[in-house]
N, C-alpha and C positions, 0 to 999 in steps of 0.2 A: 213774433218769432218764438219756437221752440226749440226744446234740445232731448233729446234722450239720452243716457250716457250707460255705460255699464261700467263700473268699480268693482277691481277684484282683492284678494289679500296676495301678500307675498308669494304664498306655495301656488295662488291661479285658482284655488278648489272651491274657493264661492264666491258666489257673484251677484250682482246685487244690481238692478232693472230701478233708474230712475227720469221723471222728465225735469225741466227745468225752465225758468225765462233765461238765466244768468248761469250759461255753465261753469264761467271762471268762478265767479262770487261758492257755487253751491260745492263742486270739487275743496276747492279753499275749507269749507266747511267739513267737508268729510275728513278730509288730509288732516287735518286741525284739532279734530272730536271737538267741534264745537256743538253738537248734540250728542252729549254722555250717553246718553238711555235708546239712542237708535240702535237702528239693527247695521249701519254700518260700523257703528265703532264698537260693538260687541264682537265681530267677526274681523275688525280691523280690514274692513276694505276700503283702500285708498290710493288704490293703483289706477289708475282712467285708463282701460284701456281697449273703450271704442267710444261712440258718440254718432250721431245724426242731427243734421240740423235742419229743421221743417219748417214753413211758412206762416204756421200757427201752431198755439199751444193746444189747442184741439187737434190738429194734424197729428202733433210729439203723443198726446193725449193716448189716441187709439194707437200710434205706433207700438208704446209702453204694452199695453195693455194687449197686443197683438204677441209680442216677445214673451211676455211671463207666460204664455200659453207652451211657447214652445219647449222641446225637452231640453236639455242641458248640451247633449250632442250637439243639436242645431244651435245654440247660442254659441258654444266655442267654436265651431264651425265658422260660424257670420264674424267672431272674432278674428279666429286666425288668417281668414281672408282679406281682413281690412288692417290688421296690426300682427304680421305673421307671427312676428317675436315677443310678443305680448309685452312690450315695452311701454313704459307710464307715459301715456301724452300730453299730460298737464302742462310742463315746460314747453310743448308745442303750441297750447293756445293761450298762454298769459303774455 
């Protein structure tokens, strides 16, 4: 099984495209800056606030890599569709 998840910061203005085995385990990790030197705790995002869950990490894989293509419009787009309020879903899947 995979995960793609998107994390955003506080103000929503950047957004950060990642896959995963373990969404809880890897959110935990961003929320946490338990990697000082990424790109999410340099922008402070740690707000979860979309995800998909696919059959395989190759499935999540090309999903990922399908999404960074898109422009920003269509990424808050696919957001606001699944999470209108763009509220943190973490607390929803731990």
């Amino acid at each position: 099984m995979g995960f793609i998840y998107i994390v955003t910061n506080r103000a929503n203005n950047a957004l950060y495209i990642g896959t995963t085995a373990n969404l809880i385990q890897r959110i935990y990790q961003h929320k946490e800056h338990l990697l000082p030197q990424s790109h999410t705790a340099k922008y402070n995002e740690v707000k979860l606030v979309y995800y998909e869950v696919h059959e395989t990490m190759l499935a999540a894989i090309t999903r990922e890599k399908q999404l960074k293509k898109w422009n920003r419009a269509w990424k808050r787009h696919l957001i606001t569709k699944f999470n209108p309020s763009w509220r943190d879903l973490y607390n929803e899947i731990i």
